[in-house]
C-alpha positions as CSV (number, residue, x, y, z in Angstrom):
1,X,-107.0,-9.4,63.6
2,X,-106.2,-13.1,62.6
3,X,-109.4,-15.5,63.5
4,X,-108.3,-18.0,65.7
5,X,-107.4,-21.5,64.5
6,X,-110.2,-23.9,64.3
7,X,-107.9,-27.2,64.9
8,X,-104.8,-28.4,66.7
9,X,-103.3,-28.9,63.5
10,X,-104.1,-25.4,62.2
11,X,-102.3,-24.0,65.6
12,X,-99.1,-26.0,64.4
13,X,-98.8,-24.9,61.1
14,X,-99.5,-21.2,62.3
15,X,-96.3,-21.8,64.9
16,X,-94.3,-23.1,62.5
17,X,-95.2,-20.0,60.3
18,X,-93.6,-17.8,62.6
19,X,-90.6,-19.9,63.2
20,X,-91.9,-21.9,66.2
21,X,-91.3,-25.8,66.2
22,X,-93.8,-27.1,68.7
23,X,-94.5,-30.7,70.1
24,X,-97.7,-32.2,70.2
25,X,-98.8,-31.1,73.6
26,X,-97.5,-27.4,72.7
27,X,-99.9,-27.3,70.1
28,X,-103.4,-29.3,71.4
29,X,-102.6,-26.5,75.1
30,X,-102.1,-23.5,72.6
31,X,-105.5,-24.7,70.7
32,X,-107.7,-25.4,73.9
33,X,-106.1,-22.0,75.7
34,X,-107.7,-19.9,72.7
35,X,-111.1,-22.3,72.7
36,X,-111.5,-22.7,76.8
37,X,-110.4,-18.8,77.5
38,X,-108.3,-20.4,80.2
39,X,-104.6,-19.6,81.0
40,X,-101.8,-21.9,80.6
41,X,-99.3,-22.3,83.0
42,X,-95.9,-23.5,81.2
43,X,-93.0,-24.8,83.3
44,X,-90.1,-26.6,82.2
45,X,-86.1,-25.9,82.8
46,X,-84.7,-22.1,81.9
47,X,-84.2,-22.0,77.9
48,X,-87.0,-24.4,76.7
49,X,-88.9,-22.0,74.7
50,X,-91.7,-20.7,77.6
51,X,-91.2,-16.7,76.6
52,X,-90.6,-17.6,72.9
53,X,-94.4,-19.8,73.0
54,X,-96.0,-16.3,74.0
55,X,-94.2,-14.4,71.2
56,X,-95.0,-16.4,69.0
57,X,-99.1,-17.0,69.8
58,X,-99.0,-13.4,69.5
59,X,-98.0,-13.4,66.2
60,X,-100.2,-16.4,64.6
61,X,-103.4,-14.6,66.4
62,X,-102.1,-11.0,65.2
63,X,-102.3,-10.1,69.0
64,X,-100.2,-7.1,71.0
65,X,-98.2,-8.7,73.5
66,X,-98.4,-7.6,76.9
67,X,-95.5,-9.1,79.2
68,X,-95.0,-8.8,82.8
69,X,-91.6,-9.6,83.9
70,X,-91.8,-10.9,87.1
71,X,-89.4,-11.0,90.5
72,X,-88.5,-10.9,93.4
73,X,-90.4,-8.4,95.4
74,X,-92.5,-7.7,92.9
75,X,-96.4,-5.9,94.3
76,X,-99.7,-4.3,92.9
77,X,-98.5,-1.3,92.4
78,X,-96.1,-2.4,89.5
79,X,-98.2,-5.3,88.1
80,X,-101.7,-3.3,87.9
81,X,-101.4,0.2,88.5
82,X,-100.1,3.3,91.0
83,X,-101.4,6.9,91.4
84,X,-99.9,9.9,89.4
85,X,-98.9,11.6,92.7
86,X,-96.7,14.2,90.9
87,X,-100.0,15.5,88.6
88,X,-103.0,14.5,92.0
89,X,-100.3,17.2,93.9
90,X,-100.1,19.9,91.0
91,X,-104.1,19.5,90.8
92,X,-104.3,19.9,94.5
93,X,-102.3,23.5,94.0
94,X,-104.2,24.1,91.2
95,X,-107.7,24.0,92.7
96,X,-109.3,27.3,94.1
97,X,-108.2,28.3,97.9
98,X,-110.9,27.2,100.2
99,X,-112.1,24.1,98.2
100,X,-113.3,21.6,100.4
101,X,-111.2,17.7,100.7
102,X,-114.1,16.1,99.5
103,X,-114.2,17.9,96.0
104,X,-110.5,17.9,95.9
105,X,-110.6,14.0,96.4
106,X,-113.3,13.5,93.9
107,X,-111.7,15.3,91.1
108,X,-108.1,13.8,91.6
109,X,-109.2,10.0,91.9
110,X,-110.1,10.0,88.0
111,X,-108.7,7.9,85.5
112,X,-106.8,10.3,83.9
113,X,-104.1,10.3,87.0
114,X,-104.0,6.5,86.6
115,X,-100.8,4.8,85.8
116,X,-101.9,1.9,84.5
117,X,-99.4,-1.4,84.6
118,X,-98.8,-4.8,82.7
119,X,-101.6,-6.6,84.6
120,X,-104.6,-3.0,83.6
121,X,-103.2,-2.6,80.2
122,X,-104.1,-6.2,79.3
123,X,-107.4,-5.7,81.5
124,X,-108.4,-2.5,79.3
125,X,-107.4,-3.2,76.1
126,X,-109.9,-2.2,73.3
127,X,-108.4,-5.3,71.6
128,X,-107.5,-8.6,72.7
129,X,-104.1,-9.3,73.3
130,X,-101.7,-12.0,74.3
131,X,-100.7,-12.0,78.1
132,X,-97.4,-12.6,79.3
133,X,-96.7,-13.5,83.0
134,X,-93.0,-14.6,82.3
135,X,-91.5,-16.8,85.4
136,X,-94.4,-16.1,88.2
137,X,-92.1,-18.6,90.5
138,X,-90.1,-15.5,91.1
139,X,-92.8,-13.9,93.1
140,X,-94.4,-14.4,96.4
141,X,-97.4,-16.1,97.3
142,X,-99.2,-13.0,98.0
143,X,-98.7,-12.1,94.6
144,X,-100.1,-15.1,93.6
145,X,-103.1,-14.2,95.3
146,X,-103.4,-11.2,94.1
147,X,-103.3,-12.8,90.4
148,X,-106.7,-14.9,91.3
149,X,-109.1,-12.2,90.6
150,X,-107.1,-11.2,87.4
151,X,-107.2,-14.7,86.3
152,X,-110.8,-16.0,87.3
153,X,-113.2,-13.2,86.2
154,X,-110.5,-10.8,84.2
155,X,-111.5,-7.7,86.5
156,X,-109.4,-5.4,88.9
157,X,-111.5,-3.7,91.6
158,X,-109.8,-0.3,92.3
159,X,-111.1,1.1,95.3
160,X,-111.3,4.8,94.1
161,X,-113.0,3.5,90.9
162,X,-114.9,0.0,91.6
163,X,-114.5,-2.9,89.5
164,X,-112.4,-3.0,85.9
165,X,-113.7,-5.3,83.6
166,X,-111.8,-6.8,80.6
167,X,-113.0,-5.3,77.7
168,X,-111.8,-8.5,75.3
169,X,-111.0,-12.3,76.5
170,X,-107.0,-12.5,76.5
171,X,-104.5,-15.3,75.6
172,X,-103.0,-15.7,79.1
173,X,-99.4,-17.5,80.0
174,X,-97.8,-18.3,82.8
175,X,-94.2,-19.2,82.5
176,X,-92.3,-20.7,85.5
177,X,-88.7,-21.9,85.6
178,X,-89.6,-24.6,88.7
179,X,-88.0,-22.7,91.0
180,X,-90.5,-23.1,93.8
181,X,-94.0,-24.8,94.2
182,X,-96.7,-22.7,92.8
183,X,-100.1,-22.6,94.5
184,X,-102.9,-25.2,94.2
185,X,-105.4,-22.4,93.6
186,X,-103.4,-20.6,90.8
187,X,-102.7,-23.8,88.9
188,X,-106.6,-25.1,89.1
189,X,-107.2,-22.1,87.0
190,X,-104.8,-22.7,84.5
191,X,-104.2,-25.5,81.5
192,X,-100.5,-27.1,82.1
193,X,-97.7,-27.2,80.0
194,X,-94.4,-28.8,80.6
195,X,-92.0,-28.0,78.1
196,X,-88.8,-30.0,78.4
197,X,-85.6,-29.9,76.3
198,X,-86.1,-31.1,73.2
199,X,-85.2,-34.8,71.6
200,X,-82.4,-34.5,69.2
201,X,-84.0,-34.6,66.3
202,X,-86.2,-31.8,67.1
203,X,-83.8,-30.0,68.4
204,X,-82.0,-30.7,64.6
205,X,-85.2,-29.4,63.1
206,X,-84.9,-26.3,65.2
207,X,-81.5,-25.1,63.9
208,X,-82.1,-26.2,60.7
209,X,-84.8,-23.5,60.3
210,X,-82.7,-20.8,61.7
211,X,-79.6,-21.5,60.3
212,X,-80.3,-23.7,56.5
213,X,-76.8,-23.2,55.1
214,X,-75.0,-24.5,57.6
215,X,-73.9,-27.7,56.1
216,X,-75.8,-30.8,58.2
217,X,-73.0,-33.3,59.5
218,X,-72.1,-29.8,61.5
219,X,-75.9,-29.3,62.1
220,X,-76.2,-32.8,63.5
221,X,-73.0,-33.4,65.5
222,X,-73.7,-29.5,67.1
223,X,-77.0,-31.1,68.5
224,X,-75.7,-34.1,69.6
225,X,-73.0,-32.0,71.4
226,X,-75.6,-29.6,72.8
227,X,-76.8,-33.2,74.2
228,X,-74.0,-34.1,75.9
229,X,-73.6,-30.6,77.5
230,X,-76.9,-30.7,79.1
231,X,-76.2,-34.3,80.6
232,X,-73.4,-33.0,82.5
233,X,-73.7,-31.2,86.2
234,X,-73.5,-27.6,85.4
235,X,-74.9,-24.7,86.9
236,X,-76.5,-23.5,83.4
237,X,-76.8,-25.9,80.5
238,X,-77.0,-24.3,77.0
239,X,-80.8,-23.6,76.2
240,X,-82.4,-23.8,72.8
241,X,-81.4,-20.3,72.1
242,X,-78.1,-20.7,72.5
243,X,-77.9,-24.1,69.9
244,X,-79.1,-21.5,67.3
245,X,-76.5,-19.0,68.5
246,X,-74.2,-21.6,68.1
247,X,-75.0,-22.4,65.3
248,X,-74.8,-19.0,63.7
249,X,-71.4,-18.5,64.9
250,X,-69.9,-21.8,62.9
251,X,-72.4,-20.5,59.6
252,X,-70.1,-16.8,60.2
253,X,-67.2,-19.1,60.7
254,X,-67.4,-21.2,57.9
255,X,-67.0,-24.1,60.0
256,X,-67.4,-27.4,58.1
257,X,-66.5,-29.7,60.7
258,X,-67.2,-29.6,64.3
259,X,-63.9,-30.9,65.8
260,X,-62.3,-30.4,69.1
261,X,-60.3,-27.5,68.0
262,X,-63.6,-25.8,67.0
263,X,-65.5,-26.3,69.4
264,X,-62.7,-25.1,72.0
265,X,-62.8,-21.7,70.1
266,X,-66.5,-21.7,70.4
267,X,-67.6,-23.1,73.3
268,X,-68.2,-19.8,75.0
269,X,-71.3,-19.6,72.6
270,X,-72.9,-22.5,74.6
271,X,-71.2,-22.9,78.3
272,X,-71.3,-19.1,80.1
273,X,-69.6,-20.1,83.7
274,X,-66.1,-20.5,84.1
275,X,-66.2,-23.6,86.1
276,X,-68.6,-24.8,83.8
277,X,-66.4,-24.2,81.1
278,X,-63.5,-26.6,82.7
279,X,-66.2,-29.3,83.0
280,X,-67.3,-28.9,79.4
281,X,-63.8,-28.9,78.1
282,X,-63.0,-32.0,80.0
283,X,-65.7,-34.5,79.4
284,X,-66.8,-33.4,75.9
285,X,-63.9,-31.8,74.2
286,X,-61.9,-35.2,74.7
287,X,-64.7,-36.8,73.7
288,X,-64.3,-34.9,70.1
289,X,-60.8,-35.3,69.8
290,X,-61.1,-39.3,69.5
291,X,-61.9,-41.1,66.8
292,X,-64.9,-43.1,68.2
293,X,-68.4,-41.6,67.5
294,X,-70.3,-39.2,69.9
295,X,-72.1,-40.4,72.7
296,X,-73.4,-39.5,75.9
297,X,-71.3,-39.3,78.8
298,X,-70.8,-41.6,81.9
299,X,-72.5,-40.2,84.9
């Protein structure tokens, strides 16, 4: 088990270890998170790096990670735990004729017919672990109240089996796409973390470190491409994920130049609705076939 990092600095060299390239404010959340004991709440636009933050914590604090996908319709009974009922009903057969309900109920309500879920697992682990709520705007309110207790005092109460303490203290995030406003409550228990997409020359930085041979006037004008993409109206613009993709695809190419022609070939790397695609190819792929220098697009 990796100690945790005494310093803000020691958090951003232990991201950057693991292939993580984190701002400032990534780094000083990430370091009070693992002093406080308090969760972080991370929102920011789909493709910013929220998920990829908790991965990657997990790895510089040599923690399991535990992730709960969240959505729509989403209860107790898949975030924390259900009943066996399959193995309660074969022990209900199995017990002696003329047993009373009240042994019968005692012996069935036991741990061992306990399914335990995301939300348990991370509760009862023997060793502390990285918690991943990954995009909680998904969910309803009640949900959100239901996550409270979790996130205050790190205990379930069960009603068969009383209260579940956390064994350990875990590394607890929040991710949320912005998709609706998330409770006052829920957020005054949590650090905040707004992750935004990143400024070009971070951005640079990024696929340099996942993609080094790729020669860098294609790494720079792919960046300041991805740029102009994500200026335009479109129903999904290319995440950070997808510039590394991208750029992956030129390195397999060979690509040493990042013309019009290229990126026409390409472009589904980056742009994944059709009408999107139209919108893409109009506004930047002209933009690539003149000889002027890249810039961002008119509104």
């Amino acid at each position: 088990m990796a100690a945790a990092p005494d310093s803000v600095d020691a958090v951003t060299e232990g991201l950057r270890s693991v292939g993580y390239l984190p701002g400032e404010s990534t780094s000083l959340v990430s370091y009070l998170a693992t002093k406080l004991g308090k969760p972080i709440l991370v929102e920011g636009p789909a493709g910013v790096g929220k998920t990829e933050l908790a991965k990657a914590l997990a790895k510089v604090l040599d923690r399991r990670l535990v992730r709960l996908q969240c959505y729509e319709g989403l209860d107790e009974a898949k975030a924390l735990y259900e009943w066996n009922y399959r193995k309660q009903l074969l022990r209900i057969q199995a017990e002696a004729e003329g047993t009373g309900w009240r042994e019968v109920q005692d012996d069935i309500f036991g741990e061992e017919f306990l399914l335990s879920r995301p939300l348990m697992d991370a509760i009862t682990s023997e060793k502390p672990i990285v918690l991943l709520i990954d995009e909680i705007d998904k969910t309803d309110q009640e949900f959100e109240a239901m996550l409270l207790e979790v996130l205050s005092d790190f205990q379930i109460s069960i009603p068969e089996l009383g209260r579940v303490e956390a064994r350990t203290r875990p590394v607890v995030l929040l991710t949320s796409n912005n998709s609706r406003e998330l409770t006052e409550a829920l957020k005054r228990r949590c650090l905040y973390l707004w992750l935004d997409y990143p400024e070009l020359e971070h951005e640079l930085e990024i696929v340099r470190l996942h993609a080094p041979e790729l020669p860098e006037t294609v790494a720079r004008k792919l960046v300041e491409v991805i740029s102009m993409v994500r200026e335009l109206d479109l129903k999904k613009p290319p995440s950070i994920a997808e510039s590394i993709d991208w750029a992956r695809a030129l390195l397999l190419l060979g690509a040493q130049d990042l013309d019009a022609d290229v990126f026409r070939q390409t472009m589904s790397v980056i742009v994944k609705h059709r009408t999107d695609i139209d919108i893409v190819a109009e506004r930047v792929g002209v933009k690539l076939d003149g000889p002027a220098s890249l810039a961002s697009p008119r509104p």
